[in-house]
The first five atom37 places (N, CA, C, CB, O) and aatype in JSON, in Angstrom:
{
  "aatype": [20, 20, 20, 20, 20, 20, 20, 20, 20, 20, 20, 20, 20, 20, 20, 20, 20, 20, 20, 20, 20, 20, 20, 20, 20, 20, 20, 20, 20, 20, 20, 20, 20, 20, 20, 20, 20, 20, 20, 20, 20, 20, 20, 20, 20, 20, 20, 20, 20, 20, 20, 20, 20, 20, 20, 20, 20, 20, 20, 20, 20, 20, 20, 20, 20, 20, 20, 20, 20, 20, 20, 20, 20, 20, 20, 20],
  "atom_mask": [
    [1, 1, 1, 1, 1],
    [1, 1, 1, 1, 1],
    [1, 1, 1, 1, 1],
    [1, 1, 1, 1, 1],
    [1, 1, 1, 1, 1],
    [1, 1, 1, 1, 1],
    [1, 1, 1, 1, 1],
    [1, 1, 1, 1, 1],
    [1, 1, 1, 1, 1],
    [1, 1, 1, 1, 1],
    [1, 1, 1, 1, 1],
    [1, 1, 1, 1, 1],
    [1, 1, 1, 1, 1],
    [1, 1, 1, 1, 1],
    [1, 1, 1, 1, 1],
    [1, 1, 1, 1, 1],
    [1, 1, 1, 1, 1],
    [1, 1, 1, 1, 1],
    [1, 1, 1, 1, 1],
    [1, 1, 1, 1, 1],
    [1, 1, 1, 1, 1],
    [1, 1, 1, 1, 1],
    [1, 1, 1, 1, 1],
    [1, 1, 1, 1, 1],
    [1, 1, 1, 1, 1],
    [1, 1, 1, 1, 1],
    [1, 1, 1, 1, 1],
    [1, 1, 1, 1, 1],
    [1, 1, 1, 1, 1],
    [1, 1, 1, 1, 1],
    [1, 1, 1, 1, 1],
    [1, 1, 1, 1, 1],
    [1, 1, 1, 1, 1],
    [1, 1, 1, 1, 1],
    [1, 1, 1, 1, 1],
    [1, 1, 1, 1, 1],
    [1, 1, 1, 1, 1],
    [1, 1, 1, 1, 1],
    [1, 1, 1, 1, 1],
    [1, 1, 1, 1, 1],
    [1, 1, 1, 1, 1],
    [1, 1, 1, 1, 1],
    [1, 1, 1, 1, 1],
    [1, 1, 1, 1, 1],
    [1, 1, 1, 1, 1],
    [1, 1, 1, 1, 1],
    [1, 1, 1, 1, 1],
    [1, 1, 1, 1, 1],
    [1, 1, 1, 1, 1],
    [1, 1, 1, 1, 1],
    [1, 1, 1, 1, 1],
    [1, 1, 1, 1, 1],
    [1, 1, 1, 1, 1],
    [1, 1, 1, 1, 1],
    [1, 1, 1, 1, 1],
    [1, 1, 1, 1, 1],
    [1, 1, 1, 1, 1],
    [1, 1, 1, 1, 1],
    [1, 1, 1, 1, 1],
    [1, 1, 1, 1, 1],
    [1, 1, 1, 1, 1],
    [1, 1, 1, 1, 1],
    [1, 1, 1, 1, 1],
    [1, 1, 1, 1, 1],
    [1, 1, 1, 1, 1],
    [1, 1, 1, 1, 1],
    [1, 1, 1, 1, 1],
    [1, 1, 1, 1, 1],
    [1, 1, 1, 1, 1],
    [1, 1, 1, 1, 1],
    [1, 1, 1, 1, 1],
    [1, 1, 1, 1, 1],
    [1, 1, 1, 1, 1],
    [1, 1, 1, 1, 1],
    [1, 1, 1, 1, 1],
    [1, 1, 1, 1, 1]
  ],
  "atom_positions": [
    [[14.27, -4.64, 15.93], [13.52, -4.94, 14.74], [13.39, -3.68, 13.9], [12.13, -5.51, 15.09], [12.66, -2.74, 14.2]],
    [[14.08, -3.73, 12.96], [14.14, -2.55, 11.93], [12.32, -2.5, 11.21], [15.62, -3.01, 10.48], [11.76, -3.6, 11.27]],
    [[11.73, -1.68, 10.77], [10.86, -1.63, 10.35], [11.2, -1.1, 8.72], [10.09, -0.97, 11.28], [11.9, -0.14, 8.4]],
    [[10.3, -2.3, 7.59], [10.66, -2.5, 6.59], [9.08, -2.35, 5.35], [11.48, -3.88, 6.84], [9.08, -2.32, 4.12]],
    [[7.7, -2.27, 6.54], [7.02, -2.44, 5.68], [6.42, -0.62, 5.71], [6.06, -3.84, 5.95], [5.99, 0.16, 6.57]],
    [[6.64, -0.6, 4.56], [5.9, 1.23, 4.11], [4.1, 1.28, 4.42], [6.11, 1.64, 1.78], [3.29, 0.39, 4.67]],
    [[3.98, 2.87, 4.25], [2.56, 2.97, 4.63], [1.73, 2.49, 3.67], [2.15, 4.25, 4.94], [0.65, 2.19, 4.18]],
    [[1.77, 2.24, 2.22], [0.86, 1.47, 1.5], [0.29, -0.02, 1.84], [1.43, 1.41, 0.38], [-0.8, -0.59, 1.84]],
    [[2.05, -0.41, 2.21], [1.91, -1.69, 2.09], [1.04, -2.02, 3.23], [3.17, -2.4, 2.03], [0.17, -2.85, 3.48]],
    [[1.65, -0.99, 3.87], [0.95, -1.68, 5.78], [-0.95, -1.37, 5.55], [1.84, -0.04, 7.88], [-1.86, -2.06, 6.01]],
    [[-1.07, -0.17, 4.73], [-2.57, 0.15, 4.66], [-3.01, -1.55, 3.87], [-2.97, 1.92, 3.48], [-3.37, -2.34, 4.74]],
    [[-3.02, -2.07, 2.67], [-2.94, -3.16, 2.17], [-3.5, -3.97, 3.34], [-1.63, -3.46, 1.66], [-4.7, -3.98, 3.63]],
    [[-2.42, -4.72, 4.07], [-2.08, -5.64, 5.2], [-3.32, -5.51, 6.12], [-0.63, -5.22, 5.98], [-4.01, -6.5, 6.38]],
    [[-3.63, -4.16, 6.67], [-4.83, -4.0, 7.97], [-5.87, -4.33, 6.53], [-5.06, -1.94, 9.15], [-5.72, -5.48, 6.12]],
    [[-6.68, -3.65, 5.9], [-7.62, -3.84, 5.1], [-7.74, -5.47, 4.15], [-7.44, -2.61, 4.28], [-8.61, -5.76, 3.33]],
    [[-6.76, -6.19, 4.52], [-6.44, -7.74, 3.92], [-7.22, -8.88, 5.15], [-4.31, -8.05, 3.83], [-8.0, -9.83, 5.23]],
    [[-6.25, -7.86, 6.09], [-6.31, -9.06, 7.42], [-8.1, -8.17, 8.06], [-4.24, -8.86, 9.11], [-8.84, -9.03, 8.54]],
    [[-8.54, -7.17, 8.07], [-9.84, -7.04, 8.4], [-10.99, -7.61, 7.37], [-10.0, -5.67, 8.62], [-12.15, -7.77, 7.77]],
    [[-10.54, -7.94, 5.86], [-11.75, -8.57, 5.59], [-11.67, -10.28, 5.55], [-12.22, -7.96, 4.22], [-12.67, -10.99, 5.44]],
    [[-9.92, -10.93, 5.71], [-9.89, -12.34, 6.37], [-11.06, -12.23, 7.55], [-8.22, -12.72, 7.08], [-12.24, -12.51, 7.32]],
    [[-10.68, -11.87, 8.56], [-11.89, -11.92, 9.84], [-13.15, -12.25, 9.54], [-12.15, -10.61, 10.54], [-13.84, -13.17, 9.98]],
    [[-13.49, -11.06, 8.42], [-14.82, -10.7, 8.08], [-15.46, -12.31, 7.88], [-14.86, -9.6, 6.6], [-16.18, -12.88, 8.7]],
    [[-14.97, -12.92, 6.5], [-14.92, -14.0, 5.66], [-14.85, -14.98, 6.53], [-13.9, -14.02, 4.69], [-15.61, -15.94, 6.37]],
    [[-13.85, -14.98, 7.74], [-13.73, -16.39, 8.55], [-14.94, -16.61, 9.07], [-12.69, -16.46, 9.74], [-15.64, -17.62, 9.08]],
    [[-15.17, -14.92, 9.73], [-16.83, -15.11, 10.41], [-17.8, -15.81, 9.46], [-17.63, -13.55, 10.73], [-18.43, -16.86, 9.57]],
    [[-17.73, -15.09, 8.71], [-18.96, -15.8, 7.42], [-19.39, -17.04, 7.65], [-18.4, -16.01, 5.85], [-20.4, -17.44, 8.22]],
    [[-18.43, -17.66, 7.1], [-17.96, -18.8, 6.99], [-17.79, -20.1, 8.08], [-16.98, -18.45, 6.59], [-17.78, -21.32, 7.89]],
    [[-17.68, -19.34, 9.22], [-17.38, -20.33, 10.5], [-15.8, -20.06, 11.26], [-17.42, -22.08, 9.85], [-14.66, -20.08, 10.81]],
    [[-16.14, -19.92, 12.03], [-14.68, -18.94, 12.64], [-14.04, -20.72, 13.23], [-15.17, -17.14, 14.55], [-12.86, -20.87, 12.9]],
    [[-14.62, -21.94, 13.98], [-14.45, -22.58, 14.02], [-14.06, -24.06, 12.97], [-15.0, -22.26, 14.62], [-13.59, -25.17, 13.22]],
    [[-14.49, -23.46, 11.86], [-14.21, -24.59, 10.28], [-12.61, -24.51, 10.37], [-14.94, -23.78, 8.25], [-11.82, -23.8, 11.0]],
    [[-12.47, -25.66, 9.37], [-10.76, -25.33, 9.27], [-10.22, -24.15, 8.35], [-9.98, -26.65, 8.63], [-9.09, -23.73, 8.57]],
    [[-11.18, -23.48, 7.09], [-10.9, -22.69, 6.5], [-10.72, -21.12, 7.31], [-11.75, -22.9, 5.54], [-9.8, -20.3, 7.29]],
    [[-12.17, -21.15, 8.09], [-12.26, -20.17, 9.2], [-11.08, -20.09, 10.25], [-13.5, -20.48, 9.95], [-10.62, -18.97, 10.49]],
    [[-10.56, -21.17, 10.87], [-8.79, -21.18, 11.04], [-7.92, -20.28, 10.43], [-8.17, -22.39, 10.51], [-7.3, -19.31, 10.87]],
    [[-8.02, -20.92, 9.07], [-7.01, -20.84, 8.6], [-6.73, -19.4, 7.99], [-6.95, -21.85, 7.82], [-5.69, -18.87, 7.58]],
    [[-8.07, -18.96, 8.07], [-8.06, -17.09, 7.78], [-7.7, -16.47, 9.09], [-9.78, -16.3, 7.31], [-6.81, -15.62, 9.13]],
    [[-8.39, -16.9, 10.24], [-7.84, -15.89, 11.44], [-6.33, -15.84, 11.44], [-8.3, -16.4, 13.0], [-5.63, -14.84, 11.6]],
    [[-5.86, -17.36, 11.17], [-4.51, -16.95, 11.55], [-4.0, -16.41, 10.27], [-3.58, -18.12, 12.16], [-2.88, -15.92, 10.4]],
    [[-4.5, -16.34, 9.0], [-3.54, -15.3, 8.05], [-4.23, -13.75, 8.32], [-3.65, -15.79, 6.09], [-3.94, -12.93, 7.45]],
    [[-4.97, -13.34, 9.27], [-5.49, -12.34, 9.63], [-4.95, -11.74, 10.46], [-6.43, -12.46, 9.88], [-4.76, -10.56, 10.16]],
    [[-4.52, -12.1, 11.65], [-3.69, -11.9, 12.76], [-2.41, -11.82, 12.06], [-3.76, -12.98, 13.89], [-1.64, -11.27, 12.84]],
    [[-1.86, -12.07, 11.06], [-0.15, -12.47, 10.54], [-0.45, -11.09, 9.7], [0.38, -14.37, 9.39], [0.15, -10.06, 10.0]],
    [[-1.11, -11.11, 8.98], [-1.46, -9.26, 8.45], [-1.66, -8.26, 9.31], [-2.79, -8.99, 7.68], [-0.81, -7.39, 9.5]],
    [[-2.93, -8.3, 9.99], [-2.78, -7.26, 11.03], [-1.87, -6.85, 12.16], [-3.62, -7.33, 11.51], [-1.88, -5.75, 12.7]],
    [[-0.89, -8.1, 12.53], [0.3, -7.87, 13.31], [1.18, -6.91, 12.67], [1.01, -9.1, 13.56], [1.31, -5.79, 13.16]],
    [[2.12, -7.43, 11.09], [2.85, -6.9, 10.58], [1.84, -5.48, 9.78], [3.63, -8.02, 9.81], [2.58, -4.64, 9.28]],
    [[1.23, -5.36, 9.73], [0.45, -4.1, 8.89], [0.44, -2.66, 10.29], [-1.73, -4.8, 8.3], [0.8, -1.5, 10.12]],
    [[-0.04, -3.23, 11.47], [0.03, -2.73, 12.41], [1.8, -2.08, 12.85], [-0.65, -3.75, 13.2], [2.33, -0.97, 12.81]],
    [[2.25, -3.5, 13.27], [3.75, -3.14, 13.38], [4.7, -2.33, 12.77], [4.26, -3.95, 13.26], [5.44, -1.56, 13.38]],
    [[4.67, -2.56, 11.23], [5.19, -2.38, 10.45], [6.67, -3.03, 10.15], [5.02, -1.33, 10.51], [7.66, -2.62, 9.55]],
    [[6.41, -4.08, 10.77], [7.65, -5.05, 10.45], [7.38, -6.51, 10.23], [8.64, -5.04, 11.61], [6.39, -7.07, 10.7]],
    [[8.59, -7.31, 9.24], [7.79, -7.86, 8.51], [9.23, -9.36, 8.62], [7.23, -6.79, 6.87], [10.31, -9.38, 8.04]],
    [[8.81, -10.14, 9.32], [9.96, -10.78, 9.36], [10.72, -11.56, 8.06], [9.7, -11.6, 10.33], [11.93, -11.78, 7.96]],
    [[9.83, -11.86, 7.27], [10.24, -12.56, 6.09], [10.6, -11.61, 5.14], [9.23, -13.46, 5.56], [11.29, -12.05, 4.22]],
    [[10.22, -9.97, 5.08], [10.53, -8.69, 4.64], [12.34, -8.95, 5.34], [9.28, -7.24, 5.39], [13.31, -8.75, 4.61]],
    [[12.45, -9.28, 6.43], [13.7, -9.24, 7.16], [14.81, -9.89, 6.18], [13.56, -10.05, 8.61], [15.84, -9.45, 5.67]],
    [[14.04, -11.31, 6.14], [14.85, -12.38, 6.03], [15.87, -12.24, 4.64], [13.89, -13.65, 6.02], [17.03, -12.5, 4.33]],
    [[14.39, -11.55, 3.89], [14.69, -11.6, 1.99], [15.26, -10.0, 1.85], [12.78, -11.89, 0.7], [15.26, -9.36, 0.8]],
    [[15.65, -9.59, 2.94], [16.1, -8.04, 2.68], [15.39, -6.96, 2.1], [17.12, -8.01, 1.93], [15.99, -6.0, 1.62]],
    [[13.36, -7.12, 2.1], [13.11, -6.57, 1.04], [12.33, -4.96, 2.3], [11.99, -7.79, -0.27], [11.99, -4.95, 3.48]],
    [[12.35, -4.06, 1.43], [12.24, -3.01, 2.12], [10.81, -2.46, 0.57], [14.12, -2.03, 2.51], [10.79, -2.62, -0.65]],
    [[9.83, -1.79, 1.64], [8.93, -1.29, 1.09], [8.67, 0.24, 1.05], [8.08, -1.88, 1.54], [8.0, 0.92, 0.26]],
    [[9.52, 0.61, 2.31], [9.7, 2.22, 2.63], [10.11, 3.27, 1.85], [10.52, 2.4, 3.51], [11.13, 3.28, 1.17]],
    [[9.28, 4.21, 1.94], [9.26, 5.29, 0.15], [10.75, 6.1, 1.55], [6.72, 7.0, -0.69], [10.86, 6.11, 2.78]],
    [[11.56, 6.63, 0.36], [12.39, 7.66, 1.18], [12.2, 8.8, 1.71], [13.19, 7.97, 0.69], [13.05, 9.68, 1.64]],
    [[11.09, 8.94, 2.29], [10.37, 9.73, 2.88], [9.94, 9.32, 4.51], [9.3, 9.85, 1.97], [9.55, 10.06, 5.42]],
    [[10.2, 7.67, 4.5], [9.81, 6.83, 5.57], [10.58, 6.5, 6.17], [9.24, 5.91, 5.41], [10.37, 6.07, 7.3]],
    [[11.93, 6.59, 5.58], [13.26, 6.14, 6.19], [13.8, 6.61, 7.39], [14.21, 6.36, 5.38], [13.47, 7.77, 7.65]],
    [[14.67, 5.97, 8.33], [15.02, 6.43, 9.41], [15.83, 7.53, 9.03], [15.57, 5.5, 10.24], [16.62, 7.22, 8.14]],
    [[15.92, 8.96, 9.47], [16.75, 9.81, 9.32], [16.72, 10.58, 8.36], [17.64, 9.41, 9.37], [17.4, 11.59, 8.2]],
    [[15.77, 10.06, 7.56], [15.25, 11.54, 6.31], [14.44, 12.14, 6.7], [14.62, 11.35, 4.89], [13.28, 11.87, 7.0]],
    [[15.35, 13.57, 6.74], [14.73, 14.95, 6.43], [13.71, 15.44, 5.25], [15.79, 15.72, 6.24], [13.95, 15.24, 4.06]],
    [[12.61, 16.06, 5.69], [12.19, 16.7, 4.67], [12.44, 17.79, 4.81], [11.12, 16.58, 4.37], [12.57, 18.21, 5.96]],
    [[12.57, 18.56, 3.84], [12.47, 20.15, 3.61], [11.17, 20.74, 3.9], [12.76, 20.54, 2.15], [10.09, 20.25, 3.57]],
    [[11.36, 21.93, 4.6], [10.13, 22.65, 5.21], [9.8, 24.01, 4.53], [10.39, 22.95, 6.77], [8.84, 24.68, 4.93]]
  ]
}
């Protein structure tokens, strides 16, 4: 699994999927809306965590500044 999602995006993703949680709690972690946030919470915090992004895969899309890339050097 190539990793495709950059550090913004992934910062985004954890801070998306930690205030889904928040909101499901609110709300009723058992409601269907409360559902329906954990699991888009867990689907953020997996890929935000991971940093891979399967539908990032699918659509070829890459978020990684060239700085993040496998095999770039920076100058010291």
């Amino acid at each position: 699994m190539k990793r495709r999602v950059g550090v913004i995006d992934q910062a985004i993703r954890v801070v998306l999927g930690i205030a889904a949680v928040i909101v499901a709690l609110i709300i009723g972690a058992s409601t269907a809306w409360g559902i329906v946030l954990l699991v888009v919470a867990f689907i953020l915090l997996a890929t935000g965590l991971s940093g891979y992004c399967p539908i990032y895969s699918a659509l070829r899309i890459d978020t990684l500044s060239k700085s993040e890339k496998p095999g770039h050097r920076m100058a010291h």
